[in-house]
N, C-alpha and C positions, 0 to 999 in steps of 0.2 A: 337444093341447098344442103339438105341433109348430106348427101352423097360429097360432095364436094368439103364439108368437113369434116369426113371420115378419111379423104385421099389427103386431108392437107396435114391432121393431126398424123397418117403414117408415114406421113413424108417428113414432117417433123422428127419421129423416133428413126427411121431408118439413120437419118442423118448424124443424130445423137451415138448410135450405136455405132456407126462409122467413124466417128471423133472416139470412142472410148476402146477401140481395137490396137492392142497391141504388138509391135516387132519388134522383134529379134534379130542380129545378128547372126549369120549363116558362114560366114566366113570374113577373115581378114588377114595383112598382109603389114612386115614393119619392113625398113629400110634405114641400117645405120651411116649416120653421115658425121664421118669426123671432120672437127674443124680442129684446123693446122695453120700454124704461123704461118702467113701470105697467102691464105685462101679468099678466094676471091668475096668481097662486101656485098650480101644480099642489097640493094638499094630501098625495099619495100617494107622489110625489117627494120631498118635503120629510121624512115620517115614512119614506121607505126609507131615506134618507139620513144622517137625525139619528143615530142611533148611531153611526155612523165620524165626522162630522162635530163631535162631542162629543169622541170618543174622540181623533180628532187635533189637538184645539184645548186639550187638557191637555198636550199636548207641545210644541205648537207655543207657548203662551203663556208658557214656561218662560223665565224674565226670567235673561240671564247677567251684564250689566253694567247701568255706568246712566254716559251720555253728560251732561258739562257745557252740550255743545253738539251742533249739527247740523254731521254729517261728513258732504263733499260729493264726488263724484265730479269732477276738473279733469285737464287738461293744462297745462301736461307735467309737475305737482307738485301732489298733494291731497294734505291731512290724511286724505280717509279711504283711500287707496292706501299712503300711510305706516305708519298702521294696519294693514290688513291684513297688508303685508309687513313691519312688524317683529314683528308675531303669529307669523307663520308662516316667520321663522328662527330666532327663539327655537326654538318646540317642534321647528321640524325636527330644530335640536341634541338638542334632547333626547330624540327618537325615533329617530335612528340613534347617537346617544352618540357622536357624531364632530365634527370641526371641522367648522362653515361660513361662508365669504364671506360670500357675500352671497345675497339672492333676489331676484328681478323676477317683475313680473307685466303680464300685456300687458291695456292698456284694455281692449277687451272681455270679459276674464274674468272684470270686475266689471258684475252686472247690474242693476242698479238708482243712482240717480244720489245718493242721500243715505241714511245714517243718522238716525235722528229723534234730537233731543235725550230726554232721559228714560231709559225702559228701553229695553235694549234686548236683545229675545225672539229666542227660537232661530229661529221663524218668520220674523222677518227676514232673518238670518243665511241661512236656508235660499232666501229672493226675490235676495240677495246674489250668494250662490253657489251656484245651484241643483244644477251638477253636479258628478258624484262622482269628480274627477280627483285623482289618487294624486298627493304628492309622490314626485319622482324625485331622489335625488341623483348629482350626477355630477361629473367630475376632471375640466377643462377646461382645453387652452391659451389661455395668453395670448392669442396671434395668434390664435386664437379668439374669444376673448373683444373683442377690437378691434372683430374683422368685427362681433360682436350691439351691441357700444355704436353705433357709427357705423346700425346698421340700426334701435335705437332710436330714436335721432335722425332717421333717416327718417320714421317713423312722428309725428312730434309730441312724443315723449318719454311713456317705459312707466313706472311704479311701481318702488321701490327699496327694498330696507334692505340696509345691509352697504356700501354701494361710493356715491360721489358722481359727477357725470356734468354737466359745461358743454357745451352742442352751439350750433351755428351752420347754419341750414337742417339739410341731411343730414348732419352732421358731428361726431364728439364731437370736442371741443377738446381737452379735459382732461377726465381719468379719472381716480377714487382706489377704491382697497379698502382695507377697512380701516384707511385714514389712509395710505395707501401710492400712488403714481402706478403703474397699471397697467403692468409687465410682459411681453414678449411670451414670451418668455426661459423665464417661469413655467408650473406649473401651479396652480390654483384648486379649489377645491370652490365646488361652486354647488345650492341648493336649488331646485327648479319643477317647475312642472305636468307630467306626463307625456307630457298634449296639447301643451305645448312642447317638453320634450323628445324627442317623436317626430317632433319636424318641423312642430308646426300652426301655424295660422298666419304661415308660410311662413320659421320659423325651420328650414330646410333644412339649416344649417350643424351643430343640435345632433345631429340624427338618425343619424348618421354616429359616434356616437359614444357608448362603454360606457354604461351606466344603471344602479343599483340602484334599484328601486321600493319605494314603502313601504307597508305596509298602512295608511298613515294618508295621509285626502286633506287637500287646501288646507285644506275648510270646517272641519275635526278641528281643524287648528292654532289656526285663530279661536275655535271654542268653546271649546277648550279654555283656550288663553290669556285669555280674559276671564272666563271661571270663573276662573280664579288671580287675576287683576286684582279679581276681587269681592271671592274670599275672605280678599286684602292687604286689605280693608277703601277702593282705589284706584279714581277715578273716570279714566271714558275724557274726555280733552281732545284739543282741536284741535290738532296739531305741524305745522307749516311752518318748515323748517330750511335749505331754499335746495339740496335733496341734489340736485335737479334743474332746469337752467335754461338757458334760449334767451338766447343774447345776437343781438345785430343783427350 
């Protein structure tokens, strides 16, 4: 009996020792394969695929509003930048239940260059703004505030709701909030990206400074807000109100 528990515990470890042995790679080999308009349809990819591809295309085709017209991506003043940012200070108010100024958004955080006329599906929303950046609210000075307007201005002129903005080259001329000529004197509440407010895109000057994050990002604001624009029974239209402009 003895003997026979000593054969069975090393048979035990050999086994162990063999489960805990590791390989390596010795060699390998790739093989590019381009796909080209009229290439022939894997059929096995196609049915691995279909189930999620079904599965996401009932969510993605979830229609929230319905557009009169095609909203277009412009500098340094679109109707559909308009859009986005008075979406997304309406709900910011009513996600931190607090006062806000104003929001901006910087060109590039819009990715895609039009809205279609028609419906218009969460799936787009989602090409729109693909990623998942949290509004940040934050108490700004004034003479803060100067420095991002004049640094708008650099840039071509960014998106707006809450605050109006005249620039010339790099320059804001004239600034308003809320019907009001900017203040340096002051402080502000201001709604944005978190990627803005940490500094991206080389707004340096916000970084530097408090933050509350929300658990609701930009793209939240937009669904949400044109679910409410549906369910008013209200269609999305084109707004160009002059909130932003280059003079010579």
């Amino acid at each position: 009996m003895k003997n026979y528990k000593v054969f069975f515990y090393l048979t035990l470890l050999l086994v162990w020792m063999s489960g805990c042995k590791t390989y390596a790679p010795t060699q390998y080999s790739t093989k590019q394969q381009k796909i080209t308009p009229g290439a022939a349809v894997d059929e096995r990819y196609v049915q691995l695929i279909k189930p999620y591809k079904d599965s996401l295309a009932v969510e993605m085709d979830v229609v929230l509003a319905v557009s009169d017209t095609i909203l277009t991506k412009a500098m340094p003043e679109s109707d559909l930048g308009n859009l986005m940012c008075d979406l997304i200070l309406k709900k910011s108010r009513d996600y931190c239940n607090c006062a806000v100024d104003f929001t901006f958004l910087n060109n590039g955080g819009i990715r895609i260059p039009n809205l279609p006329k028609g419906d218009i599906t969460f799936g787009k929303i989602m090409e729109l703004m693909p990623f998942d950046n949290q509004i940040a609210i934050m108490r700004v000075p004034g003479k803060t505030l100067d420095t991002l307007f004049n640094f708008m201005s650099a840039k071509g002129g960014w998106q707006i709701s809450g605050a109006r903005y005249t620039f010339k080259v790099n320059k804001a001329t004239s600034v308003y909030i809320q019907g009001d000529t900017l203040r340096t004197d002051k402080m502000y509440t201001i709604a944005v990206s978190d990627y803005l407010a940490q500094g991206g895109d080389n707004c340096t000057f916000l970084a530097v400074l408090p933050k509350e994050i929300l658990k609701q990002n930009l793209r939240d604001a937009i669904v949400d807000g044109l679910k409410e624009m549906n369910i008013r029974g209200e269609r999305v239209k084109s707004v160009l109100d002059g909130r932003v402009t280059k003079t010579e």
